[in-house]
VOLUMBA-396282 format. One record per residue: residue number from 1; chain; x, y, z of N, C-alpha, C in turn. Coordinates in pm, 1 decimal, padded with zeros to 6 digits. Layout:
! VOLUMBA-396282
+-----+-------+----------+----------+----------+----------+----------+----------+----------+----------+----------+
|   n | chain |     n.px |     n.py |     n.pz |    ca.px |    ca.py |    ca.pz |     c.px |     c.py |     c.pz |
+-----+-------+----------+----------+----------+----------+----------+----------+----------+----------+----------+
| NUM |     A |        X |        Y |        Z |        X |        Y |        Z |        X |        Y |        Z |
...
+-----+-------+----------+----------+----------+----------+----------+----------+----------+----------+----------+
***
This chain:
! VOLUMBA-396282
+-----+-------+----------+----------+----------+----------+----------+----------+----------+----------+----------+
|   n | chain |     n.px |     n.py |     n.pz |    ca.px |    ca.py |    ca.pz |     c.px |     c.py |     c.pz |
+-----+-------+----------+----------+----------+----------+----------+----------+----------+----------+----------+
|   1 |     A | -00437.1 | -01537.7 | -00649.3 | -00329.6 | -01442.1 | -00642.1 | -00197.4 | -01505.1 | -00683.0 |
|   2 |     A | -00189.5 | -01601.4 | -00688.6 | -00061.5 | -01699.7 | -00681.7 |  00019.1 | -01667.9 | -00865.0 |
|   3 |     A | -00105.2 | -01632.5 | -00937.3 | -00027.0 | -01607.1 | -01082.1 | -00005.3 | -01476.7 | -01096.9 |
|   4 |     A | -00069.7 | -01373.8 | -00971.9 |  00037.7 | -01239.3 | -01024.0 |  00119.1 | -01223.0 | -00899.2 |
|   5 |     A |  00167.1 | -01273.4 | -00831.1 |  00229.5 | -01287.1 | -00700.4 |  00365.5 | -01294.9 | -00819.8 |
|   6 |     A |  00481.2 | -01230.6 | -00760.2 |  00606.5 | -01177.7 | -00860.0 |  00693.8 | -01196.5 | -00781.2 |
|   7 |     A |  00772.8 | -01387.6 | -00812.1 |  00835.2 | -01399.0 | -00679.3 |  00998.9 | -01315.1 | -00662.6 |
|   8 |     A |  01026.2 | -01282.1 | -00803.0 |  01151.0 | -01258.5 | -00803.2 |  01152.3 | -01079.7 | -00730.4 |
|   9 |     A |  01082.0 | -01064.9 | -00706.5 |  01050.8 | -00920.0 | -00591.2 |  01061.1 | -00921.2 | -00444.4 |
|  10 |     A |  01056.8 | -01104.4 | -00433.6 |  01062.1 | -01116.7 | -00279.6 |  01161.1 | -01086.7 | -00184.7 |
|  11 |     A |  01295.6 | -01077.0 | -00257.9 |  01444.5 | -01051.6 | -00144.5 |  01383.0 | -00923.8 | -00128.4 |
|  12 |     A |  01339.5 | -00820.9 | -00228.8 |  01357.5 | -00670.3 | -00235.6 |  01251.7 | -00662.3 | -00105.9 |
|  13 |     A |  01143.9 | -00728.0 | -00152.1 |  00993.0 | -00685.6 | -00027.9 |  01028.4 | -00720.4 |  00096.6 |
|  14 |     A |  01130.0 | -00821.4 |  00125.9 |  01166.1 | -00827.7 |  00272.9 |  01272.4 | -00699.6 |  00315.8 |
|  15 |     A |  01363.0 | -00696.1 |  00255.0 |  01454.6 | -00536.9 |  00264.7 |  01381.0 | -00431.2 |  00332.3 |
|  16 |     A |  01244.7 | -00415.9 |  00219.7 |  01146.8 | -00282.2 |  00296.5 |  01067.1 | -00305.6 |  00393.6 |
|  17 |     A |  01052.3 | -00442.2 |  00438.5 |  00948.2 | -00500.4 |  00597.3 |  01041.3 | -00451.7 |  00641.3 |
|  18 |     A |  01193.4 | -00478.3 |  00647.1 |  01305.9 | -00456.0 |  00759.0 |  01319.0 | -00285.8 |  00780.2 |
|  19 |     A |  01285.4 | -00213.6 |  00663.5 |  01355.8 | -00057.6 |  00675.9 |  01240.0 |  00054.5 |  00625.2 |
|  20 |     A |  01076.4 |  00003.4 |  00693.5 |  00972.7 |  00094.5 |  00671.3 |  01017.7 |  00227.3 |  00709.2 |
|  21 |     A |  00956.6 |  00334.8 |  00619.9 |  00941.0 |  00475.9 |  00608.0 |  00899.9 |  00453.9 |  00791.9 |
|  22 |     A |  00898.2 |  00577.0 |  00872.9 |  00841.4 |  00611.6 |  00963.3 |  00706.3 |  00663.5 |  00944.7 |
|  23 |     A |  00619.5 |  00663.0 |  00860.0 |  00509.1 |  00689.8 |  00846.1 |  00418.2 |  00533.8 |  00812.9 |
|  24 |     A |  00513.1 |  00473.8 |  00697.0 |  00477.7 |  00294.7 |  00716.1 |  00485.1 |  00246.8 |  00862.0 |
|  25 |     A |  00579.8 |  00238.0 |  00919.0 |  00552.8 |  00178.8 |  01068.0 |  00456.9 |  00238.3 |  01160.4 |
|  26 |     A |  00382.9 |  00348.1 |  01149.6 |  00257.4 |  00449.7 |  01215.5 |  00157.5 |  00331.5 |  01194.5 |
|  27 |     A |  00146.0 |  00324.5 |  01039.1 |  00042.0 |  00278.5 |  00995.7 | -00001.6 |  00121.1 |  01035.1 |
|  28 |     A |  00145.6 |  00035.3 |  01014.2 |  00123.5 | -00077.5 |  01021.1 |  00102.0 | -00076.3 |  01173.6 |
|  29 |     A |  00175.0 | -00051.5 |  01289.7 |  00165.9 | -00085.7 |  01406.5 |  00083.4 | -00066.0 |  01475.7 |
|  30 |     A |  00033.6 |  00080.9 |  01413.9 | -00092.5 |  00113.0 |  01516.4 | -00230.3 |  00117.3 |  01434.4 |
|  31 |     A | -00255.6 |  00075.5 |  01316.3 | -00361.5 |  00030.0 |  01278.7 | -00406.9 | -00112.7 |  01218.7 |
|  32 |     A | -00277.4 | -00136.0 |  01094.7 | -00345.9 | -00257.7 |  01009.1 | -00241.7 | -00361.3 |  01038.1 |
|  33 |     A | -00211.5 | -00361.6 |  01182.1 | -00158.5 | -00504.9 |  01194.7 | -00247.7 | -00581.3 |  01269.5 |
|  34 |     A | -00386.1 | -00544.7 |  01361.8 | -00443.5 | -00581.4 |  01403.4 | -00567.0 | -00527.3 |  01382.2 |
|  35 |     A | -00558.4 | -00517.1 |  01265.0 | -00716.4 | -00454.0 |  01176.8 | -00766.6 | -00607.9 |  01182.1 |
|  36 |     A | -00904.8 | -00584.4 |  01190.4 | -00991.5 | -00682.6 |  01127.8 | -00992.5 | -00800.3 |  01023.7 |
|  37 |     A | -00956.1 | -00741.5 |  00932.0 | -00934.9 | -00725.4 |  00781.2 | -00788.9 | -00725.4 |  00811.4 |
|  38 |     A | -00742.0 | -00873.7 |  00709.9 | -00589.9 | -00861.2 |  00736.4 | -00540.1 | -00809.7 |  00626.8 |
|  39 |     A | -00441.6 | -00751.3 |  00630.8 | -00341.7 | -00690.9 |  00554.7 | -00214.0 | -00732.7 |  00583.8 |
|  40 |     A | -00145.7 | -00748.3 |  00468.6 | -00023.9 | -00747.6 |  00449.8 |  00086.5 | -00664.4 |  00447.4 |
|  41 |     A |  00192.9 | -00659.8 |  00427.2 |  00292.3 | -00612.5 |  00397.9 |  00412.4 | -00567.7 |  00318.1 |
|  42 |     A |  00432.0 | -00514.4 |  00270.8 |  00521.8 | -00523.0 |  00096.5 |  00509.8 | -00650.1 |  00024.5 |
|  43 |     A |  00381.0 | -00671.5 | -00011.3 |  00354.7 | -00719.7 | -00133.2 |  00397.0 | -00778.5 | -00241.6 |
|  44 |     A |  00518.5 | -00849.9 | -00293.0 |  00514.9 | -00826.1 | -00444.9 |  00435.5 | -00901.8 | -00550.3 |
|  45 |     A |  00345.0 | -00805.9 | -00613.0 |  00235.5 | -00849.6 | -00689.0 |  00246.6 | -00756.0 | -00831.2 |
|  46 |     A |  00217.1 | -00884.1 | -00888.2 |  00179.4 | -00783.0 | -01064.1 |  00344.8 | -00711.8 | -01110.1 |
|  47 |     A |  00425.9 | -00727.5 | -01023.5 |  00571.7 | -00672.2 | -01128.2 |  00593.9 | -00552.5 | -00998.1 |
|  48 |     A |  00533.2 | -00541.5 | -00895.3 |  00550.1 | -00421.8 | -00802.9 |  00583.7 | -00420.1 | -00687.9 |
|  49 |     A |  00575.6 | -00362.7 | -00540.4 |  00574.9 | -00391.5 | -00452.0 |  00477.8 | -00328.2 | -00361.8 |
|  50 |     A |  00358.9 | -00386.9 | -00301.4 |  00245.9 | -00266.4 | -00257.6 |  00312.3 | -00229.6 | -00064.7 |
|  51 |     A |  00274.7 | -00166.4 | -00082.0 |  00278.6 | -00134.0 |  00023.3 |  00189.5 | -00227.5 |  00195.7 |
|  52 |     A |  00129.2 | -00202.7 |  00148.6 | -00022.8 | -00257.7 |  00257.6 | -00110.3 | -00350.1 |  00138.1 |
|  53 |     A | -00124.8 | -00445.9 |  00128.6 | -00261.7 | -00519.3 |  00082.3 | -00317.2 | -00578.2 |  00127.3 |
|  54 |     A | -00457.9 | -00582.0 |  00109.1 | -00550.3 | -00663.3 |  00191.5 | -00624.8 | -00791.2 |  00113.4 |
|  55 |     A | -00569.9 | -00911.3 |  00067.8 | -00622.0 | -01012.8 | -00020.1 | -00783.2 | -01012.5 | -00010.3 |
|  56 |     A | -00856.1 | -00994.2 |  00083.3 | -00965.0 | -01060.9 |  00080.1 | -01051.4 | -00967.2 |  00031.0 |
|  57 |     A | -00980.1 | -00778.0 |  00040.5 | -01052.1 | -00647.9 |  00030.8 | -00999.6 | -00642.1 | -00129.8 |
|  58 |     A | -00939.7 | -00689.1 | -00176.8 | -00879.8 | -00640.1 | -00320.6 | -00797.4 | -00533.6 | -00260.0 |
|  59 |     A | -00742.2 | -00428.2 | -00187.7 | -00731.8 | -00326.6 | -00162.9 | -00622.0 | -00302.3 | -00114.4 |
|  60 |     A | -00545.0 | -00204.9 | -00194.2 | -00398.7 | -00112.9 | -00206.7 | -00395.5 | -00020.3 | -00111.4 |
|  61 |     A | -00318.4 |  00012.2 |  00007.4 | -00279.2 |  00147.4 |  00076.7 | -00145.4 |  00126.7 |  00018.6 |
|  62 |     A | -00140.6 |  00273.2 | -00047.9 |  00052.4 |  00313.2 | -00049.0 |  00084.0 |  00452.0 |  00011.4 |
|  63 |     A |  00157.5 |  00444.7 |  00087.0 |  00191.6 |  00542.0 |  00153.9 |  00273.5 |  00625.9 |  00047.8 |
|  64 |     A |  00248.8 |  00758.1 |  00055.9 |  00342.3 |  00772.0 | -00052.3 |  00421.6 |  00894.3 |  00013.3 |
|  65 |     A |  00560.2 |  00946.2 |  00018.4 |  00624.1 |  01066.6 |  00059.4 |  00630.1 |  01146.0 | -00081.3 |
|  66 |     A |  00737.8 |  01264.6 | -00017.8 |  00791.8 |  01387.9 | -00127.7 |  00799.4 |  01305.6 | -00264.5 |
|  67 |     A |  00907.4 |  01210.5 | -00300.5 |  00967.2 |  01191.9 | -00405.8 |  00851.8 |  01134.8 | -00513.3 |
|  68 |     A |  00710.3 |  01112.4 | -00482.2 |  00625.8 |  01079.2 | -00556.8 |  00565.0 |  01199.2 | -00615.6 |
|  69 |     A |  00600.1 |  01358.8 | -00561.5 |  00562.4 |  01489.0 | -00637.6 |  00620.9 |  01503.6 | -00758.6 |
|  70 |     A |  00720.0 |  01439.4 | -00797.9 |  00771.6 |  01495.0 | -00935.4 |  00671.8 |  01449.8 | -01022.9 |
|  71 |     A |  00709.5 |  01494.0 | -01149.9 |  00568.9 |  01419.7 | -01238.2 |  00611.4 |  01296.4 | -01279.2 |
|  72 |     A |  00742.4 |  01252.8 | -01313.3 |  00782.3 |  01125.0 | -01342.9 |  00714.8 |  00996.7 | -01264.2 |
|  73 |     A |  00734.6 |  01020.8 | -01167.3 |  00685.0 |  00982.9 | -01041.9 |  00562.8 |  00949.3 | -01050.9 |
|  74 |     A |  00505.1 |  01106.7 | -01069.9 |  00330.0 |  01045.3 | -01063.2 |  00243.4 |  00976.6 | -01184.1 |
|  75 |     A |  00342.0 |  00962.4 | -01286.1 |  00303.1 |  00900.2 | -01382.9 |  00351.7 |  00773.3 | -01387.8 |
|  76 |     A |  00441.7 |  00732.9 | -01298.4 |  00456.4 |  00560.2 | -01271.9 |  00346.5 |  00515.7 | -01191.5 |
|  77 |     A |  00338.0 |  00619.3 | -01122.0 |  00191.2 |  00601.8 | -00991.6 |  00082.7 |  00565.9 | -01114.2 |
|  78 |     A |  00028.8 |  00664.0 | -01174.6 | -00047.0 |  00626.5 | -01265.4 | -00057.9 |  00526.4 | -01300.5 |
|  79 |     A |  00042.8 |  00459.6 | -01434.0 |  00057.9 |  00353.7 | -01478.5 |  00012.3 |  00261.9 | -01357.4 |
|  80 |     A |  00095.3 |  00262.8 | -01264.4 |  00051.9 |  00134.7 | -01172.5 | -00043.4 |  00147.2 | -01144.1 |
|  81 |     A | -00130.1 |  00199.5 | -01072.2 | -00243.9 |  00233.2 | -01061.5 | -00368.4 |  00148.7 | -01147.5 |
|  82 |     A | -00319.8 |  00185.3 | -01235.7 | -00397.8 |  00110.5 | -01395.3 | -00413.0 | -00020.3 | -01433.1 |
|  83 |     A | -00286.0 | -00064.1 | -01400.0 | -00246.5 | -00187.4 | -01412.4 | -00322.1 | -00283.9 | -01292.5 |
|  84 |     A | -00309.2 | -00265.3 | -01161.9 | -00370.9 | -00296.3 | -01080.4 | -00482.9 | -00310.6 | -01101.4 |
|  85 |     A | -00528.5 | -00149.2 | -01104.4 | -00685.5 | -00209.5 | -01091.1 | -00730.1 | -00281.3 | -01238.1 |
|  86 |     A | -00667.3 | -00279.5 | -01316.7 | -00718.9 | -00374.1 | -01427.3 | -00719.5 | -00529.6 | -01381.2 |
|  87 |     A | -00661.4 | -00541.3 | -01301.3 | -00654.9 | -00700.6 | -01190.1 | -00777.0 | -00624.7 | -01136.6 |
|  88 |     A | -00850.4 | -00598.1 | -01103.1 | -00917.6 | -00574.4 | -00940.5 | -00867.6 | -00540.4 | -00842.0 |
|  89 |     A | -00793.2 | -00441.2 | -00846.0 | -00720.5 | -00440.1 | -00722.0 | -00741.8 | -00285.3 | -00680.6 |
|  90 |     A | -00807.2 | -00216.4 | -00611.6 | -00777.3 | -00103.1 | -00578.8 | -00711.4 |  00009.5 | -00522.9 |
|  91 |     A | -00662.9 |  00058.3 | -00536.4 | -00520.3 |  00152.9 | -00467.5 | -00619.0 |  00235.5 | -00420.3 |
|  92 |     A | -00564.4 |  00291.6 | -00241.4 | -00614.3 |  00432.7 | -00236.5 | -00441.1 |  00459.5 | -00165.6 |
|  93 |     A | -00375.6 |  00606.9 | -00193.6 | -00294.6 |  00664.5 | -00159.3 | -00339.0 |  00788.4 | -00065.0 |
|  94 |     A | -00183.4 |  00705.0 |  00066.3 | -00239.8 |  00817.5 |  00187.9 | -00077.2 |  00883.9 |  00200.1 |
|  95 |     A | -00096.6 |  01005.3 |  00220.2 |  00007.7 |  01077.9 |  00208.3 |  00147.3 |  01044.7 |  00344.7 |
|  96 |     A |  00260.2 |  01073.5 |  00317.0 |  00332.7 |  01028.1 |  00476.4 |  00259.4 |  01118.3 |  00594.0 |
|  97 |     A |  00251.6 |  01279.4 |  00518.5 |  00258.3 |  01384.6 |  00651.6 |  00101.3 |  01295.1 |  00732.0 |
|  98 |     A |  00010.4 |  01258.4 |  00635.6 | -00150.7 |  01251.5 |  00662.8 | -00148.6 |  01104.4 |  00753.9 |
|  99 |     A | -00034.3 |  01002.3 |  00730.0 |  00004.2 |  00926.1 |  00835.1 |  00032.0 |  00938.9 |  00956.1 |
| 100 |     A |  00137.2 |  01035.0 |  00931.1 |  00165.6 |  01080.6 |  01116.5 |  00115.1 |  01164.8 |  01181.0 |
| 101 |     A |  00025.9 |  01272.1 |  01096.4 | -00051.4 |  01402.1 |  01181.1 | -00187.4 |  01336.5 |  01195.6 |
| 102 |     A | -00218.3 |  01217.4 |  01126.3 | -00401.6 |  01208.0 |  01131.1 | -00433.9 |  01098.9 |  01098.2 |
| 103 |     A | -00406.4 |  00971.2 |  01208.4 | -00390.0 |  00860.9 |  01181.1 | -00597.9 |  00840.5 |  01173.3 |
| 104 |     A | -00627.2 |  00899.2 |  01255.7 | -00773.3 |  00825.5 |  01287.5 | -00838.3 |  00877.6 |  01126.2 |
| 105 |     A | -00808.4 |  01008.2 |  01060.6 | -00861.9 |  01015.8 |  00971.6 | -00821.9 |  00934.8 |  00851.3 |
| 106 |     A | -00659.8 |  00904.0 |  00835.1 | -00631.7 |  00760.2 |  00785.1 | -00724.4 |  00651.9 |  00791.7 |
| 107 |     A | -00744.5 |  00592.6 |  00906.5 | -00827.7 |  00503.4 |  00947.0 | -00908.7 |  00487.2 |  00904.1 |
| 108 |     A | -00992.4 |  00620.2 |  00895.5 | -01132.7 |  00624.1 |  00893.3 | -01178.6 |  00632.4 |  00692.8 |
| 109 |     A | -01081.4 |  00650.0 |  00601.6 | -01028.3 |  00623.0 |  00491.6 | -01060.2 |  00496.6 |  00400.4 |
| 110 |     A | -00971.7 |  00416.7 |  00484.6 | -00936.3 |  00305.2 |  00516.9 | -01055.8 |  00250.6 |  00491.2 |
| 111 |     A | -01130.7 |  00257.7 |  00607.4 | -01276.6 |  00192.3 |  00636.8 | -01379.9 |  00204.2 |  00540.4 |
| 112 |     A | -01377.5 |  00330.7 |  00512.5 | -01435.2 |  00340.8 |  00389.8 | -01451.0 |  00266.0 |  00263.1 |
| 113 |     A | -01300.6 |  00251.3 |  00211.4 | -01252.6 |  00197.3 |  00121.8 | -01318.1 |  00046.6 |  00143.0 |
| 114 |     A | -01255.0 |  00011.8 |  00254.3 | -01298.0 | -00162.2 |  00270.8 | -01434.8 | -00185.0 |  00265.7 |
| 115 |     A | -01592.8 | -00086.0 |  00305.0 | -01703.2 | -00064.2 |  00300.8 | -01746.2 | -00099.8 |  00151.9 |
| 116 |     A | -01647.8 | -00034.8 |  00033.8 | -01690.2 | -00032.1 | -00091.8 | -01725.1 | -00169.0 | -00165.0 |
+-----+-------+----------+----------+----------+----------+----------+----------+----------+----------+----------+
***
């Protein structure tokens, strides 16, 4: 990981540990900080910043809110998306509302994913 690890992203990735979405702090506190399977925390990898990664799972959670509905938006999603997994890396995207109304089905997502 050390050659797509993107250090000049690192001031920015600590900024967002300090000022998670309220649907990021759901996730991290009450599931994948003491998941099994460790995961991380704003990331910066490959030119980006992930949200949740799990080194050992290959595996992307990004939480994503409103401002990822525009299409601009979902076509950076895309792109990244692409890019990633052309590393091996897999993204699955969990929505904010689907964070805070339905963490276990989050979870259970999650598990899945890491199963694969």
């Amino acid at each position: 990981m050390r050659d797509t690890y993107t250090r000049t992203l690192v001031p920015r990735a600590r900024e967002l540990r300090r000022a998670m979405t309220p649907a990021e702090r759901r996730l991290w506190f009450d599931l994948l900080r003491s998941h099994p399977v460790r995961f991380r925390r704003q990331v910066p990898l490959l030119g980006f910043i992930l949200d949740f990664y799990a080194p050992s799972a290959r595996l992307c959670v990004e939480v994503d809110g409103r401002s990822h509905d525009r299409p601009e938006a979902q076509a950076y999603d895309v792109e990244r998306s692409r890019v990633l997994g052309g590393a091996g890396i897999r993204v699955l995207r969990v929505q904010n509302a689907e964070a805070m109304r339905n963490l276990p089905g989050v979870a259970a997502l999650i598990e899945s994913a890491l199963q694969r």
